[in-house]
Each structure stands twice: as structure tokens, then as C-alpha cells.
C-alpha positions, -999 to +999 in steps of 0.1 A: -098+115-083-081+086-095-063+104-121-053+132-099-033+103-077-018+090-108-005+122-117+010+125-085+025+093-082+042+102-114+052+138-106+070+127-068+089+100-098+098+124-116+111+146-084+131+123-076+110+113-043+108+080-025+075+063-026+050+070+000+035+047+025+003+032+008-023+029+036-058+014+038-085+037+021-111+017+043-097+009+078-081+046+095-050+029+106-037-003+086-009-002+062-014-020+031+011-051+013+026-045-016+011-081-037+008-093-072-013-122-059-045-113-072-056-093-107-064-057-101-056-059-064-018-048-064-024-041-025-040-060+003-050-051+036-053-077+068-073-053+089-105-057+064-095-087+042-098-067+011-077-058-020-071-026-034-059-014-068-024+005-074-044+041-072-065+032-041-043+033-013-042+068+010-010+080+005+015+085+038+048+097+045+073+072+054+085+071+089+105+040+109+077+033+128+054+028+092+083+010+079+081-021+105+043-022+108+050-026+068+077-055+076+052-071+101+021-070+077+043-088+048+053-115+071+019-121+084+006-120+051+033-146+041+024-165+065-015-164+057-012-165+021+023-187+008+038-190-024 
């Protein structure tokens, strides 16, 4: 399964198409940060305090409303976790 998200991630590149919104895998609601903080765990979510790896997150179509819960998840992480 891994490989088949890969693929796609590459194909909707390759299209042309914007990224999609990566949300949790674990929690059915919570939208994941975007973070190089930790090795192997590109994205982190704050609803179950765990990491995920570039081909974990459940893929989601962008919408405004995804896009601020995105902005309000990176500065909460910020202010959890700074520089």
C-alpha cells in the first residue's frame, strides 16, 4: 500500500496537481504538520502525539476550511515544539 501512495503522490506531480491535505491515519479528524523535526517522521499530529512518515498520512482534498485548521496546527505546534 505504501507504494501505491507513492505512485500517486508522484503521478498528481506529474499532472500538474496541488498537493493534497495530509491527514492523520490514526485520529478521523486531525490534520497533520508538515515537520522535519524528527528522522522518519516528516509529519506530526497533536491530536495523538505521534509522528508519521511522508507515505502515511490519508490523503484529503484541500478546502479553506482544511487550510486554516492547517495554519492553526503549525502555530500550536510552534508554540509546543520551538526552534
Amino acid at each position: 500500500m505504501s507504494w501505491v501512495r507513492a505512485l500517486d503522490l508522484a503521478a498528481r506531480t506529474l499532472r500538474g496537481e496541488g498537493p493534497m491535505v495530509a491527514m492523520c491515519p490514526t485520529c478521523p479528524d486531525e490534520v497533520l504538520v508538515s515537520t522535519m523535526r524528527w528522522p522518519g517522521a516528516e509529519f506530526y499530529c497533536l491530536g495523538c502525539d505521534r509522528g508519521y512518515s511522508f507515505i502515511d498520512p490519508r490523503p484529503e482534498t484541500p478546502t479553506p476550511e482544511l487550510d486554516e485548521r492547517i495554519a492553526q496546527a503549525i502555530a500550536r505546534f510552534a508554540e509546543l515544539y520551538p526552534r
